[in-house]
C-alpha positions in Angstrom: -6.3 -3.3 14.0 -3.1 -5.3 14.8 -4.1 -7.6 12.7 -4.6 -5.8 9.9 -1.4 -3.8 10.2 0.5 -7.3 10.1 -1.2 -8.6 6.9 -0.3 -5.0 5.5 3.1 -5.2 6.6 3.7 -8.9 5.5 1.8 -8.0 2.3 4.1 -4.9 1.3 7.3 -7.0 2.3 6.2 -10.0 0.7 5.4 -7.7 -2.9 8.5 -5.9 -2.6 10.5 -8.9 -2.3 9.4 -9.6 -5.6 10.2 -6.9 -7.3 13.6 -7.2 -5.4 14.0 -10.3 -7.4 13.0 -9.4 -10.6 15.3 -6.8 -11.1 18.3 -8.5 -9.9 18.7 -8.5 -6.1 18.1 -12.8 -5.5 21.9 -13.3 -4.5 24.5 -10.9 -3.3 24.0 -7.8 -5.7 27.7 -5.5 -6.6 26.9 -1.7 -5.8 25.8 -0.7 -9.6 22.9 -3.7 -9.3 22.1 -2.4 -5.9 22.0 1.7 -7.1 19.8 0.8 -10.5 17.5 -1.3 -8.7 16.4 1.3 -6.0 14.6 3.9 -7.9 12.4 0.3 -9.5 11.8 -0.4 -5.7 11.0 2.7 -4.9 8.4 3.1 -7.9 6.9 -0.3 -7.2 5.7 1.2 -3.3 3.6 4.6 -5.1 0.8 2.2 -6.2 0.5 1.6 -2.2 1.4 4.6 -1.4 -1.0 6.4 -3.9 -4.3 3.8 -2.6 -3.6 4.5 1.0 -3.8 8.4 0.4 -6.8 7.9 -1.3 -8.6 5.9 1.3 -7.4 8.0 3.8 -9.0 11.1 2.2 -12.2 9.1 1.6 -12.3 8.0 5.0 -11.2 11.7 6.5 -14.2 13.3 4.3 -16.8 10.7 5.3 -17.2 9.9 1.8 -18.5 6.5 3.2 -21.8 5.7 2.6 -24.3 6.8 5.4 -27.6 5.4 6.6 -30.9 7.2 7.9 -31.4 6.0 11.0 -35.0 3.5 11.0 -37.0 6.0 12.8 -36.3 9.4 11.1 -39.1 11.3 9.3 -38.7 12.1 5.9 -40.3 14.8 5.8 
């Protein structure tokens, strides 16, 4: 699990930095840059956000896939 968490981590930075540097944050940004750019920040997590809720509730509601096990009767 670690692992995992640490690719997630890296991952989020790594895609947020991006978006950092798209809408103007590369170099040392004045305080109007900084204020506008937030809320585009902020909107680029929800995707994340919004996929980890759902797997969460999939996951939670055992909306996995489930097996018989090889020696039950059908019937």
């Amino acid at each position: 699990m670690p692992t995992i968490q640490r690719f997630g981590c890296a991952f989020g930075a790594a895609c947020i930095g991006i978006v950092g540097n798209a809408v103007g944050l590369e170099r040392m940004p004045t305080q109007a840059i900084a204020a506008s750019a937030a809320p585009l920040i902020f909107a680029a997590c929800l995707p994340f956000a919004l996929l980890a809720v759902v797997a969460a509730w999939r996951f939670v509601a055992g909306d996995a896939p489930s097996r018989a096990p090889s020696g039950a009767n059908s019937g």
